[in-house]
C-alpha positions as CSV (number, residue, x, y, z in Angstrom):
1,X,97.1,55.1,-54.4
2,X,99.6,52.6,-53.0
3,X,102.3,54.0,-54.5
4,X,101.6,57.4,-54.1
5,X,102.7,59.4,-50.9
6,X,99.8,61.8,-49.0
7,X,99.2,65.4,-49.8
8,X,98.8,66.2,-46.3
9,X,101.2,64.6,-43.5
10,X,98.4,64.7,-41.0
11,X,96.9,62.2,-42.8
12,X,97.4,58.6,-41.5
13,X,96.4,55.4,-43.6
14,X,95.3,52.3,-41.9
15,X,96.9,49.4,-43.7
16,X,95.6,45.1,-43.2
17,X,98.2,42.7,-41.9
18,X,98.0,39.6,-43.7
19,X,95.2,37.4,-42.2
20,X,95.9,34.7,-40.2
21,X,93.4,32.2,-39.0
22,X,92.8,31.5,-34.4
23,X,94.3,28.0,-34.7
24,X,98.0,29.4,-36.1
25,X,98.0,32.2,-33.9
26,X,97.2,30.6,-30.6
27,X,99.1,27.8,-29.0
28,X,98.8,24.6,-28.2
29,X,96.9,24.9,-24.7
30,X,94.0,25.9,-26.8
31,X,94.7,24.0,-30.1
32,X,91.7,22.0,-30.6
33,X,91.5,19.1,-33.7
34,X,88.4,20.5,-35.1
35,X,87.7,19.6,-39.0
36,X,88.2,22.7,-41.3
37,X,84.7,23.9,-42.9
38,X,84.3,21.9,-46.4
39,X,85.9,18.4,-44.6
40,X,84.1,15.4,-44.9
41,X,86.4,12.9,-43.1
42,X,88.5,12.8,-39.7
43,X,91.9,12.3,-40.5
44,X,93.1,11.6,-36.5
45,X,94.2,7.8,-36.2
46,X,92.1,6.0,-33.1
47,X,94.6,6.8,-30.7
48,X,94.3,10.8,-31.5
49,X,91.0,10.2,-31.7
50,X,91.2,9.2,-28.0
51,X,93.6,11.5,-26.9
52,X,91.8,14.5,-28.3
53,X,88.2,13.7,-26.9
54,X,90.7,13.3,-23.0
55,X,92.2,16.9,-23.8
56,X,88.9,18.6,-24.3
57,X,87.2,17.3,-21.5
58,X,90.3,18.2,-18.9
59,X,90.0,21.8,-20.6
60,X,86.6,22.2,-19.8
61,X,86.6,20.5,-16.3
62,X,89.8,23.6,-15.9
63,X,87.2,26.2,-17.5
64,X,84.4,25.4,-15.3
65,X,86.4,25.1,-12.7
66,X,87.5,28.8,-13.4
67,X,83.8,29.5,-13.6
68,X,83.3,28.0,-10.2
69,X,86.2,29.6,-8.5
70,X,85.1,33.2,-9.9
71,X,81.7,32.7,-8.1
72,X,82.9,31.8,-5.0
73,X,84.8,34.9,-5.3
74,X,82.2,37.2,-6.2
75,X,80.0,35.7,-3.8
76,X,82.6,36.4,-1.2
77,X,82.8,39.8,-1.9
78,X,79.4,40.9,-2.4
79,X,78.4,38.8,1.2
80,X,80.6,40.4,3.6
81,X,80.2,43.4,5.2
């Protein structure tokens, strides 16, 4: 009961934070204007239209660049001896 306290103090009660959804908990670097399930429209004018699709391609030119960088690396370090 919620009101109630244990019988036993060993016991320990898990309690749920509130929920909160990815896109208010992460920041802008990985905000992305996606369209919330049930949405039939696009509400972004033409020029956030524009700037939107030029923000997710530089994010994943950086993320395969990541990608690239980490193979080189592991490459490096598996090839030497």
């Amino acid at each position: 009961m919620p009101g109630q306290q244990a019988a036993s103090p060993d016991r320990v009660r898990e309690v749920q934070s509130a929920y909160q959804s990815y896109s208010t908990l992460s920041g802008s670097l990985l905000s992305v204007p996606f369209r919330k399930q049930g949405e039939t429209g696009n509400d972004l004018s033409k020029g956030a239209r524009i700037w939107a699709i030029a923000d997710l391609s530089v994010k994943l030119a950086f993320a395969f660049a990541f990608v690239c960088l980490a193979a080189i690396v592991v490459s490096r370090l598996l090839g030497s001896n």
